[in-house]
C-alpha positions as CSV (number, residue, x, y, z in Angstrom):
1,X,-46.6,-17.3,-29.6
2,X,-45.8,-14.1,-29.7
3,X,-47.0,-13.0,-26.4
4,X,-45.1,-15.7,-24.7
5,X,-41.9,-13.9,-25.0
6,X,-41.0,-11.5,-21.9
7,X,-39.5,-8.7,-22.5
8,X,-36.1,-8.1,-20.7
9,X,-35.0,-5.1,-18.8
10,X,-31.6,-4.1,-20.2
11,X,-28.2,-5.5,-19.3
12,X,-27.1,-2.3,-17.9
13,X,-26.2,-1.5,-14.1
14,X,-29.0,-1.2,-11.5
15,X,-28.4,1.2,-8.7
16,X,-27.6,-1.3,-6.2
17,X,-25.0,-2.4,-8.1
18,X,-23.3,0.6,-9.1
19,X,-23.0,2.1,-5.5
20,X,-21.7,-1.9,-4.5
21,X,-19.4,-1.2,-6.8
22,X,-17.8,2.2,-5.8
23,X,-17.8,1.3,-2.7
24,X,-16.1,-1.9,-3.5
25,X,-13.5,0.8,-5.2
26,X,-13.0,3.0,-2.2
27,X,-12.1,0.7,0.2
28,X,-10.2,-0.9,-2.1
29,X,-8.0,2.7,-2.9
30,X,-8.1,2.8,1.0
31,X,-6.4,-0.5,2.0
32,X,-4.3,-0.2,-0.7
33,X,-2.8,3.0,0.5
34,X,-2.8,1.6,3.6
35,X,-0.3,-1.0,2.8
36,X,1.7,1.0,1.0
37,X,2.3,3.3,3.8
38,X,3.0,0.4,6.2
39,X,5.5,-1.2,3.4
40,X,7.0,2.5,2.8
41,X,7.3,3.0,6.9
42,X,9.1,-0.3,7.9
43,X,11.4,0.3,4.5
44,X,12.3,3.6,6.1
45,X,12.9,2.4,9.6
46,X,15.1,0.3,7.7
47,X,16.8,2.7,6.0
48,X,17.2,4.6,9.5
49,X,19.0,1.5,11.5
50,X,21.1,1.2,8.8
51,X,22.4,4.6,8.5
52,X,22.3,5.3,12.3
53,X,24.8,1.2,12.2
54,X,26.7,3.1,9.9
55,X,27.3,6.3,11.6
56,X,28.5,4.4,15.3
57,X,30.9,1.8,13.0
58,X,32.4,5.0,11.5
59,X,32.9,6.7,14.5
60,X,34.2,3.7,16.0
61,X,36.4,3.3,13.3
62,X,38.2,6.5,13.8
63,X,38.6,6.3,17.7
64,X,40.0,2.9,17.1
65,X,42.4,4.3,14.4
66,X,43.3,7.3,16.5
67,X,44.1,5.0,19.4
68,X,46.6,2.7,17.6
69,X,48.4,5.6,16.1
């Protein structure tokens, strides 16, 4: 009965696996940074519209005020 039992490699990592694995990891790190730099990009053309809104209401503004007065 004894002989009947196989022994069993161990539960560790093979090879195959491992590189799967980093690789998995490194595209992973690479589409995240990708997103992030497209999320960070259209918040800052945001940022931009808004400011350069702001800038043409102001001067706007003060023509307009200088006018009346």
């Amino acid at each position: 009965m004894a002989g009947d039992i196989e022994k069993r490699k161990s539960g560790g990592l093979r090879a195959v696996d491992g590189i799967v694995l980093v690789a998995v990891g490194v595209v992973g790190v690479i589409v995240a940074f990708w997103v992030l730099g497209a999320v960070a990009g259209i918040l800052w053309g945001l940022i931009k519209i808004v400011i350069l809104v702001a800038i043409v209401v102001g001067i706007l503004w003060l023509l307009v005020g200088r006018r009346r007065s």
